[in-house]
Each structure stands twice: as structure tokens, then as C-alpha cells.
C-alpha atoms as a printed R data frame, in Angstrom:
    type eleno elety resid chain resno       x      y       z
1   ATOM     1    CA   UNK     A     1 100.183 26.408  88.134
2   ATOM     2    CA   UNK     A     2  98.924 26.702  91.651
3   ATOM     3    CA   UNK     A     3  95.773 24.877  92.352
4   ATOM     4    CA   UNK     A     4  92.168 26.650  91.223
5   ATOM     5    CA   UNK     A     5  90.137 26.720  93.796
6   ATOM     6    CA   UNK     A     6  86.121 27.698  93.344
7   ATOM     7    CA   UNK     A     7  85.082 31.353  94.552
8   ATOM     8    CA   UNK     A     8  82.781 30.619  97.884
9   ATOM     9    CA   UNK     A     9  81.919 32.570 100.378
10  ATOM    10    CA   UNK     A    10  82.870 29.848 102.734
11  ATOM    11    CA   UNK     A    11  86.566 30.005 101.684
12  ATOM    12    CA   UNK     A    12  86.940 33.613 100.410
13  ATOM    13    CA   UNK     A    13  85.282 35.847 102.671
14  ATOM    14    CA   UNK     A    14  87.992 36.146 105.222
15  ATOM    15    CA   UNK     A    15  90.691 36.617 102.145
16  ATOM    16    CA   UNK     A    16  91.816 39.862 100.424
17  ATOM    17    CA   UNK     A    17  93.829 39.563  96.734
18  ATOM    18    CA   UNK     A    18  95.891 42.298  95.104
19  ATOM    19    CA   UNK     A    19  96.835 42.262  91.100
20  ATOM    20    CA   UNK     A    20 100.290 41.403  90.416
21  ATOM    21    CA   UNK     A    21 103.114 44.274  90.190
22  ATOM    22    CA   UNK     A    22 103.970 42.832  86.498
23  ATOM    23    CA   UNK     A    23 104.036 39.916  84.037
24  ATOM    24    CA   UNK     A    24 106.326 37.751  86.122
25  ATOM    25    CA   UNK     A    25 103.873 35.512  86.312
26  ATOM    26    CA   UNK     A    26 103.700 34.498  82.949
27  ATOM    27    CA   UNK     A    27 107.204 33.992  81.914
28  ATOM    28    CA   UNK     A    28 106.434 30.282  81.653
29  ATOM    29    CA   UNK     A    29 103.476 30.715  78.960
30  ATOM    30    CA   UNK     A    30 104.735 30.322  75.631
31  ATOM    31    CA   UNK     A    31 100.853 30.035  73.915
32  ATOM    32    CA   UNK     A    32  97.534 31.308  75.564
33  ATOM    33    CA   UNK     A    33  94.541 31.122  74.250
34  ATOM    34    CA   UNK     A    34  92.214 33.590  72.351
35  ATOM    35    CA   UNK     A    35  89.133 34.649  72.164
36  ATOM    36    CA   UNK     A    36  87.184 35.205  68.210
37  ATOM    37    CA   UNK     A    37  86.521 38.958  69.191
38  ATOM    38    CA   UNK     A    38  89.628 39.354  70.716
39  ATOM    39    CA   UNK     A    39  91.366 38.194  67.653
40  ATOM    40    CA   UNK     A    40  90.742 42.493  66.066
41  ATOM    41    CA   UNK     A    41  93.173 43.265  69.326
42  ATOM    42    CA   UNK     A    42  95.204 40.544  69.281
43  ATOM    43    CA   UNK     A    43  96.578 40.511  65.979
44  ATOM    44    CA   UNK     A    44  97.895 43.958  66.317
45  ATOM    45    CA   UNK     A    45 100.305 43.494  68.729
46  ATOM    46    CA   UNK     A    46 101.059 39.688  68.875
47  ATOM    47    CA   UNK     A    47 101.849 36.234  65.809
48  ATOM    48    CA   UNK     A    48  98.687 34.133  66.678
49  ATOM    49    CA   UNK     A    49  98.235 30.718  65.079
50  ATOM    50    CA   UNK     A    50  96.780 27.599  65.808
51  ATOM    51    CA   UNK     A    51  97.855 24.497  67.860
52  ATOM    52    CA   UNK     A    52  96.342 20.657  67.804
53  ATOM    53    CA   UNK     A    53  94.765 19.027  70.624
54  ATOM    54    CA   UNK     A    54  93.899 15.489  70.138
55  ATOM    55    CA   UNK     A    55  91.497 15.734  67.037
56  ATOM    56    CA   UNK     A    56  90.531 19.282  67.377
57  ATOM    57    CA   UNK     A    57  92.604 22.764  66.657
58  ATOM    58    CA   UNK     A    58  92.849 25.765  69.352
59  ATOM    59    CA   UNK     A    59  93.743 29.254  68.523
60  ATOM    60    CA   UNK     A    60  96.268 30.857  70.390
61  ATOM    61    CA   UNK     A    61  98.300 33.461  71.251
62  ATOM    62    CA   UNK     A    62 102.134 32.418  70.315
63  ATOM    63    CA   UNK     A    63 104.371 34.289  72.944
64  ATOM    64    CA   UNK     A    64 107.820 32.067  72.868
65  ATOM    65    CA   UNK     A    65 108.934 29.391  70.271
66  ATOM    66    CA   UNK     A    66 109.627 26.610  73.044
67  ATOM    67    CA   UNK     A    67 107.662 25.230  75.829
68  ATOM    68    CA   UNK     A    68 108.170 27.159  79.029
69  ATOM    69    CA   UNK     A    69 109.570 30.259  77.542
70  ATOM    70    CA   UNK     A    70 107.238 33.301  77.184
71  ATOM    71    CA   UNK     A    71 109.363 35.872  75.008
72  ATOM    72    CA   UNK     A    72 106.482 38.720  75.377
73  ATOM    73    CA   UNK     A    73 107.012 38.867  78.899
74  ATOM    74    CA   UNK     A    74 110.626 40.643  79.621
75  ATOM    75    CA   UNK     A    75 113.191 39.471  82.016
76  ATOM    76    CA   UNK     A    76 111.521 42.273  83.859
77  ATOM    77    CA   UNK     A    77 108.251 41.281  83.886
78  ATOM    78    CA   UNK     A    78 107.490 43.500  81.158
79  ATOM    79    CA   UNK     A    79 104.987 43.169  78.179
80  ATOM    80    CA   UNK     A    80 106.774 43.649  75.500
81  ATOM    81    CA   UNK     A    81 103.758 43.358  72.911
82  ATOM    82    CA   UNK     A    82 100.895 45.748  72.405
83  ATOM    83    CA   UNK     A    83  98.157 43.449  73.328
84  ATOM    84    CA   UNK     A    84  98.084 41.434  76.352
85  ATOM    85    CA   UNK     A    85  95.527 38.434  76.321
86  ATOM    86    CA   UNK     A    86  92.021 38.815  77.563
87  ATOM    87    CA   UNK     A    87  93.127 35.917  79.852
88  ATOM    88    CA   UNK     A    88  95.650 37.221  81.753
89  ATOM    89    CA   UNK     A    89  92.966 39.779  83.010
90  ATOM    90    CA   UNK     A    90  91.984 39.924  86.718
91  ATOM    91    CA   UNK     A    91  94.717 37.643  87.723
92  ATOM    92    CA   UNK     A    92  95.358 35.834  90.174
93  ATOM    93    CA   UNK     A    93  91.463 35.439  89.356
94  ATOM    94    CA   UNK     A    94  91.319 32.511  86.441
95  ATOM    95    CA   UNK     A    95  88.693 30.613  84.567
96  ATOM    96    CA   UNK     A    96  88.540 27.114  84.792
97  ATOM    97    CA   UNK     A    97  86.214 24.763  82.097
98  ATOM    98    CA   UNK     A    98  83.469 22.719  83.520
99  ATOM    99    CA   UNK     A    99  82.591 21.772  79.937
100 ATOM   100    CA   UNK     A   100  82.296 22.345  75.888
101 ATOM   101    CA   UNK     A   101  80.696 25.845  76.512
102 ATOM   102    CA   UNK     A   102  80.631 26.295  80.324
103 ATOM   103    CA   UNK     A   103  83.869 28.011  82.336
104 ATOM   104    CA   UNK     A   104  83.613 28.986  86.053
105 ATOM   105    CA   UNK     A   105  85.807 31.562  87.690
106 ATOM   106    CA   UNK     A   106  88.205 30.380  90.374
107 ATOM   107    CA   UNK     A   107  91.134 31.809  91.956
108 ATOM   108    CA   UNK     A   108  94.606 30.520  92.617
109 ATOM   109    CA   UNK     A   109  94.878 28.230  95.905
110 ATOM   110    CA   UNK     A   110  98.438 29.179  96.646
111 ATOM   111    CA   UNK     A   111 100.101 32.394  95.514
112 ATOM   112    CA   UNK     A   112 101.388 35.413  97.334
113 ATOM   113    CA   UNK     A   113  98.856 37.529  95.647
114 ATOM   114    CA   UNK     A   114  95.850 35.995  98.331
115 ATOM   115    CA   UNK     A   115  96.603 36.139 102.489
116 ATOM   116    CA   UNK     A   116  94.242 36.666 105.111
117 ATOM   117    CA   UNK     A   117  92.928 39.662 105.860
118 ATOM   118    CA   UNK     A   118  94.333 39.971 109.195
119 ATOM   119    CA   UNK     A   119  97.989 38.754 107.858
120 ATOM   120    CA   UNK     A   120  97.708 42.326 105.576
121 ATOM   121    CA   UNK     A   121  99.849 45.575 107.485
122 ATOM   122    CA   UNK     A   122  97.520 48.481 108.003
123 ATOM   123    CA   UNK     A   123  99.174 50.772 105.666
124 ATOM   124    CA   UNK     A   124  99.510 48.100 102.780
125 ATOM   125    CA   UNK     A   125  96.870 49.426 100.129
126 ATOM   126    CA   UNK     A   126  95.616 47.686  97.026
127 ATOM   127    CA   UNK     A   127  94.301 44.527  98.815
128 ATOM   128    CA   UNK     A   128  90.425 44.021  97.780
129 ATOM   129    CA   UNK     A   129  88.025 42.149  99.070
130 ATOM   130    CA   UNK     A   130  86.299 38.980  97.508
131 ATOM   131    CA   UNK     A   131  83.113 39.025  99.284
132 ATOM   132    CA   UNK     A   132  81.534 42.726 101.037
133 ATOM   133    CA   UNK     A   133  79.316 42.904 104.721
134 ATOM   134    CA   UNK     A   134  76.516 41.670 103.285
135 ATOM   135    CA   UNK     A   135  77.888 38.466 101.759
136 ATOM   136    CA   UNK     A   136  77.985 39.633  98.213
137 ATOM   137    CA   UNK     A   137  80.854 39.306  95.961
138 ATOM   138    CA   UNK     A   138  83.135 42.430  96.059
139 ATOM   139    CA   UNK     A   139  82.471 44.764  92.787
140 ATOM   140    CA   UNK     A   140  85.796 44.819  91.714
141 ATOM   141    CA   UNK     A   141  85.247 40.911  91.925
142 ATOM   142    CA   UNK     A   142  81.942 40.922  90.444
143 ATOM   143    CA   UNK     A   143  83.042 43.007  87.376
144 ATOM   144    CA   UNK     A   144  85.771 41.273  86.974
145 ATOM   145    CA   UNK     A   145  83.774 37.971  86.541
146 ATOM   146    CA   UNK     A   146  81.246 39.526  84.356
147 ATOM   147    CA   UNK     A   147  84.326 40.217  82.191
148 ATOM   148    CA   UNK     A   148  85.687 36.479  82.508
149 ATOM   149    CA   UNK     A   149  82.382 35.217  81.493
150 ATOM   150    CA   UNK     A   150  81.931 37.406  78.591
151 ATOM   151    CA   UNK     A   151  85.584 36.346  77.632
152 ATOM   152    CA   UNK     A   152  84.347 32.786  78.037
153 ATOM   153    CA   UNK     A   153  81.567 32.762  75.460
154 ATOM   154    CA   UNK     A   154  84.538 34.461  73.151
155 ATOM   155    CA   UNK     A   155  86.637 31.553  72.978
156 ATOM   156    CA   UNK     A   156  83.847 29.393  72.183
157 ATOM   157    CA   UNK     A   157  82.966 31.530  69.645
158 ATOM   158    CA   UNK     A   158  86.900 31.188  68.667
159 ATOM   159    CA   UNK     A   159  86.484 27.137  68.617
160 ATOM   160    CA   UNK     A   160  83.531 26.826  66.319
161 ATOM   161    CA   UNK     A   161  85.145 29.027  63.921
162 ATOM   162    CA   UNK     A   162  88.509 27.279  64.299
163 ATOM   163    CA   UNK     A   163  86.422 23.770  63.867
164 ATOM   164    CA   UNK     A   164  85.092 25.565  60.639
165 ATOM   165    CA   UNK     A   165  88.404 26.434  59.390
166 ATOM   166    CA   UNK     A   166  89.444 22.874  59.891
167 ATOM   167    CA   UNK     A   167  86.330 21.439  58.732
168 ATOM   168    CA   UNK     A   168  87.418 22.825  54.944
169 ATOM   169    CA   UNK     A   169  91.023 21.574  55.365
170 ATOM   170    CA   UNK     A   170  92.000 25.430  55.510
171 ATOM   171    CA   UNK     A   171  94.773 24.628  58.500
172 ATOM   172    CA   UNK     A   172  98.619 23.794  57.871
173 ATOM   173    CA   UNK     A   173 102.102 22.916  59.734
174 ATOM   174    CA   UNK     A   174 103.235 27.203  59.782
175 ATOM   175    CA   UNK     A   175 107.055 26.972  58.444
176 ATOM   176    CA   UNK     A   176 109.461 28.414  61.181
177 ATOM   177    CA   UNK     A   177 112.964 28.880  61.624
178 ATOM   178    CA   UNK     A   178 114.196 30.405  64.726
179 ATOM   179    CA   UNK     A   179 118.044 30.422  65.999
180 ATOM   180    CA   UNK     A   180 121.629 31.870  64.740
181 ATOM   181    CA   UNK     A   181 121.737 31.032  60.552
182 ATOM   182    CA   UNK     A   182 124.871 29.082  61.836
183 ATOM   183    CA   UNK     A   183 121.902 26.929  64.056
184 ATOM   184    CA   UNK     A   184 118.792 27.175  63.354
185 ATOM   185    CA   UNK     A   185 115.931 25.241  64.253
186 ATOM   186    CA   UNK     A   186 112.740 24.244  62.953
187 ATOM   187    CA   UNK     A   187 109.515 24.800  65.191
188 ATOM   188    CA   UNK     A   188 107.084 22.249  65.019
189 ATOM   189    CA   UNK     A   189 103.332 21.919  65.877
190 ATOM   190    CA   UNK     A   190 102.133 25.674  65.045
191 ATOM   191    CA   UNK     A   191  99.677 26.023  62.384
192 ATOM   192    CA   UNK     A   192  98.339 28.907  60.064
193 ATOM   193    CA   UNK     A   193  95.898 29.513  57.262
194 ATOM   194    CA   UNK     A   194  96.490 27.593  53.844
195 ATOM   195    CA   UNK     A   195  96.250 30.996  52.135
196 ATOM   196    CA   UNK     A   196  96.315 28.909  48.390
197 ATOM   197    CA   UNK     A   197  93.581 26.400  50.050
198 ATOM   198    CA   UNK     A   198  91.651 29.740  50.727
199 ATOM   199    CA   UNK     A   199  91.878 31.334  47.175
200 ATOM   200    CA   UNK     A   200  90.160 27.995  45.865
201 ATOM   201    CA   UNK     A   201  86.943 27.925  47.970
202 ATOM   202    CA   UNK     A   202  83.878 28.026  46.164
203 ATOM   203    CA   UNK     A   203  80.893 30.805  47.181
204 ATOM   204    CA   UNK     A   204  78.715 28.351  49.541
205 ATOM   205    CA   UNK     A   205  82.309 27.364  51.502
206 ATOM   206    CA   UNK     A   206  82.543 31.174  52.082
207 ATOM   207    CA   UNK     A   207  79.470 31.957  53.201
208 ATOM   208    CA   UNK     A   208  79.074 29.524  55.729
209 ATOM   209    CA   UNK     A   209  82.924 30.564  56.939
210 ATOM   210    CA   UNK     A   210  81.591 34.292  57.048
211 ATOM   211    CA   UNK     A   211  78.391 33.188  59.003
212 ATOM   212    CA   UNK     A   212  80.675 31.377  61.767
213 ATOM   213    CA   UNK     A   213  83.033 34.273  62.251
214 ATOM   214    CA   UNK     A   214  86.075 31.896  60.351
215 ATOM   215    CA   UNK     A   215  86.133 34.085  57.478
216 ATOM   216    CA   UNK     A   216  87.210 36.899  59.800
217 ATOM   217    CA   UNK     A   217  89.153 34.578  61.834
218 ATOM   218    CA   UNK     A   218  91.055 33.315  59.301
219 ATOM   219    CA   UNK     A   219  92.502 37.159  57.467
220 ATOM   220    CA   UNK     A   220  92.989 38.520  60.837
221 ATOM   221    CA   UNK     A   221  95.140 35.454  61.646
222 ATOM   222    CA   UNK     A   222  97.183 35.733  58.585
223 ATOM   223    CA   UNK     A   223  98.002 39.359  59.463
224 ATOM   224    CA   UNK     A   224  98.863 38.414  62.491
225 ATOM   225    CA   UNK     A   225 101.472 37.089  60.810
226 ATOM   226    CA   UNK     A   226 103.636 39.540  60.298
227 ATOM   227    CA   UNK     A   227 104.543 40.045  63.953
228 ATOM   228    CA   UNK     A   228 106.309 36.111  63.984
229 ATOM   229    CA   UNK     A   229 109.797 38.297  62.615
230 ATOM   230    CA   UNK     A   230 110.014 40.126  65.979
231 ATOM   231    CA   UNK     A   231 109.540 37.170  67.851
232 ATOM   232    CA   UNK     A   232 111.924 35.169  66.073
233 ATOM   233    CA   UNK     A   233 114.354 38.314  66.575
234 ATOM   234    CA   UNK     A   234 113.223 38.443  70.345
235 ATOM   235    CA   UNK     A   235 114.355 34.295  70.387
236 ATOM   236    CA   UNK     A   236 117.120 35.139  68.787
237 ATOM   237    CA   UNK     A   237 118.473 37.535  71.123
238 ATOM   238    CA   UNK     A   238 117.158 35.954  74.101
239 ATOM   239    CA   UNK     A   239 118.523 32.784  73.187
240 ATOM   240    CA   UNK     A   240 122.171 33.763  72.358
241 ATOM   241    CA   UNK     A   241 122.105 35.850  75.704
242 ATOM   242    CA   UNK     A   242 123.681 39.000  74.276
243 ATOM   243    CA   UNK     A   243 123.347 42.407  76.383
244 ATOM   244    CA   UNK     A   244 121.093 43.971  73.450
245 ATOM   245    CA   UNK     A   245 118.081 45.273  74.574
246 ATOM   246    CA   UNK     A   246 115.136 43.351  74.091
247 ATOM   247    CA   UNK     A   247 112.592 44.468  71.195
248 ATOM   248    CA   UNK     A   248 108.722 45.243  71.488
249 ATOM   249    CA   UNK     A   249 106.658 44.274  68.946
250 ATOM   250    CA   UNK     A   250 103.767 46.439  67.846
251 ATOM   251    CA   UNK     A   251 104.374 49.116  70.535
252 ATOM   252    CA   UNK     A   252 101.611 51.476  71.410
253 ATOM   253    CA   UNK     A   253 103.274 54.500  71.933
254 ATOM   254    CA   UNK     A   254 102.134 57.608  74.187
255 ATOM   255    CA   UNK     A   255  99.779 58.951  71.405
256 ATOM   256    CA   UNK     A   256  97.522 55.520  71.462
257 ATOM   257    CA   UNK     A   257  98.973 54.521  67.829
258 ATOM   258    CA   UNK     A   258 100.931 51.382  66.968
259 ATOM   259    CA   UNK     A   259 104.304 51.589  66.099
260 ATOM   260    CA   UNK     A   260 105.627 48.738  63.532
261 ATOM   261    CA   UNK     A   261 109.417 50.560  63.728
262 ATOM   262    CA   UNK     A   262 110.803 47.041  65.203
263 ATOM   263    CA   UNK     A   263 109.566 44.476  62.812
């Protein structure tokens, strides 16, 4: 990851950015984290779960089954899912944490995405601005960050329910087995709801999940579930580096619907 570097008019105002041509960028993401609202989207179209850091858990998106390896984002560049995470949004734009519940929007230091204004041909189009005449940030920049920030607050919102979840012991190792049946392989260090944990909490353990959003959390991340088949498929394929086309996994086709046909 290219260096973050605070937006300033100081450093910015002479720079122009453009949005990446595809997903290229993120074929080295194998988790990304989501936000609690996000979760309704998310679980349609990807297998999210839960990961540990230090003493705390993190919800995520899981998009490969190895570090380094996004399998959501084709060879292509791609998105082979119906739901592309909230964080990905506005690159090469990217938040960066300041502290528990503060984030600050920065943009990549080095990256083919930001020259100088004066390095762009005149006929090259979809180069914005970060900063207008009058020294205020570019709308396109300013929405964006409005967006970033309101993403922020979600995956705070994601943390205190996932510290919920954890709080009642409601959080186990997720069983997976990816690979030829000839080889398979375990995958360690993804986590998922206890569902039998869950069918054993008493009324007051309830309510207070509900009240925190970890009630929700916690059903929509078991159906999330059933997209981990395609992605095991997806390794599968990938993996054994056969000429068969690559599958998407809770397509939205051109009608706006979700198509399960793959899984």
C-alpha cells in the first residue's frame, strides 16, 4: 500500500486524481472490512465473518481464502460479487484511523491515479480536481468525504456490536475446507456465529444484543454464509489453474435482482 498522505490544500491543490478503470487494485485484499449498516448489502453478494486482532474481533468482508489473494476481484480486474465494499469507494481516496472512533480521509502518496495537473494531456478527461479557485475542496471530493465519514461512524457501529457478540462468547473458529478432495486444506483464523451458543441466550442477553445492532449483526452474518461455497469453488478453480471460467457469486443481473444460479 502506497503511503496515505493527509488532504491539504498545500499539497493537493496543484494535483488532479481520476478513479481507477477496474478492481486491479485490489487483487491483493483477501478481507476488508465492514461497516454494521453495510452488513444488509454485504451479505447479499459476499461470505463475511469475523477475524481476531490482538484481544478484540473485526468483521470483515472474506474475498480469498489466503493472504494476498482476493478471489472477488477477476484476473481482469473484475468484481465478481454483487456487493463491492463501502471501502473501496472513492479510491485512490482512503480513510486512515486517528483513533477508537475518529478516521480522517487521505489519499494515496504514490499511484498513477494522482499527477500534476500540468503533467495531464489536454484531451485526457476524467481527471478532477481536489481543491476549486477559491480554495475549497472539489465537490466530487467533498461528497466523496462526506460519504467516507458516514462510512466511518458505520464500522464503529460494526465494532461495538462485534465486541457485543464476543462479549457473550457468541464467536467461533468457522470450519473450512478449500482445495481438490485429493488436497484439501483447512483455513484457519476466520470466525462465525455459534448458532447453538445463540439458541441458548436468555431474554436480557437478547435485548441488549438487539439494542447494539449484534442481534442483526449476527443473522445477517450467518446468511452470509451461504455465499463461502462459491468462493471455495472460485479457490478451487483459481487454484488448480484450469481454463474454466471464473464464477460470480450473487450476480445482480440487468433487471436489479440477485441471481443465486452459481452457488
Amino acid at each position: 500500500m502506497s503511503k496515505l498522505v493527509p488532504i491539504s490544500e498545500n499539497t493537493h491543490a496543484g494535483l488532479r486524481w481520476r478513479k481507477p478503470p477496474n478492481f486491479q487494485f485490489a487483487a491483493g485484499d483477501h478481507l476488508m472490512p465492514l461497516g454494521l449498516k453495510e452488513m444488509q448489502k454485504a451479505a447479499m453478494g459476499l461470505p463475511a465473518g469475523f477475524i481476531k486482532l490482538q484481544d478484540k474481533f473485526l468483521l470483515v468482508a472474506l474475498q480469498g481464502l489466503r493472504n494476498g489473494e482476493n478471489l472477488v476481484a477477476g484476473e481482469d480486474g473484475k468484481w465478481l460479487a454483487a456487493h463491492v465494499p463501502e471501502s473501496y469507494f472513492g479510491y485512490p481516496l482512503r480513510m486512515t484511523r486517528l483513533d477508537a472512533e475518529r478516521y480522517q480521509v487521505c489519499a494515496l502518496g504514490e499511484t498513477e491515479l494522482i499527477v500534476k495537473a500540468e503533467d495531464i494531456p489536454e484531451e485526457a478527461g476524467g481527471w478532477e480536481r481536489f481543491f476549486g479557485e477559491d480554495g475549497k475542496l472539489n465537490e466530487a471530493v467533498s461528497e466523496l468525504t462526506n460519504r467516507m465519514q458516514r462510512h466511518a461512524s458505520d464500522l464503529v457501529a460494526a465494532e461495538r456490536a462485534t465486541t457485543k457478540l464476543a462479549e457473550l462468547e457468541l464467536i467461533a473458529e468457522w470450519e473450512i475446507t478449500a482445495g481438490e478432495e485429493d488436497a484439501q486444506v483447512q483455513v484457519k483464523g476466520i470466525y462465525t456465529i455459534d448458532q447453538e451458543r445463540l439458541a441458548t441466550l436468555d431474554g436480557e442477553s437478547l435485548a441488549a444484543m438487539r439494542d447494539c445492532g449484534a442481534l442483526y449483526l449476527a443473522y445477517v452474518q450467518l446468511l452470509s454464509g451461504h455465499h463461502m461455497p462459491a468462493l471455495v469453488e472460485i479457490a478451487r478453480r483459481r487454484w488448480k489453474k484450469t481454463e474454466e471460467p471464473e464464477l460470480d457469486f450473487g450476480e445482480i443481473d440487468e433487471t436489479g435482482n440477485i441471481s443465486f444460479d452459481n452457488l
